[in-house]
C-alpha positions, 0 to 999 in steps of 0.5 A: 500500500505504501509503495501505490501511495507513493507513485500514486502521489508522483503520478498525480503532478503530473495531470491536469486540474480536475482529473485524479488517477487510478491504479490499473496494475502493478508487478512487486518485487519482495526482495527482503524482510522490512526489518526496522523502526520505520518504511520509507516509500519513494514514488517516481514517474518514469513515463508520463501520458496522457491516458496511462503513466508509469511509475516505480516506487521504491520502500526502504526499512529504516533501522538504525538509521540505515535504509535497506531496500525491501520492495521495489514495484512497477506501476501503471496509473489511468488518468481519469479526465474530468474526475477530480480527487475527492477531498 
């Protein structure tokens, strides 16, 4: 969830006033326990259209002050014209 939030979030820079995004798919890669204090989520846009958007996210574990990189996911975001976030 953390990881859909953050590049639901970059995806979101990217459209235009009075449209909002859906998640369509994405693929995640588990790549080690999330043993910490705390997750860090860092969401990117790797390809910004009109209709679609891909994104990557990347979630860090926080222990001891260092980040270990736990999941990295691939995503894919519908721009939805005319249909503005809720708030």
């Amino acid at each position: 969830m953390i990881a859909d939030s953050a590049a639901g979030y970059a995806a979101i820079t990217m459209v235009p006033d009075g449209a909002s995004v859906l998640t369509v798919e994405y693929k995640m890669n588990l790549l080690t326990p999330a043993d910490g204090e705390k997750l860090i989520a860092r969401g990117k846009v790797v390809r910004p259209g009109r209709t679609l958007i891909v994104t990557q996210a990347e979630v860090f574990a926080v222990k001891d002050g260092r980040e270990t990189l736990c999941a990295r996911m691939q995503q894919t975001i519908m721009v939805m014209h005319g249909k503005s976030e809720k708030t």
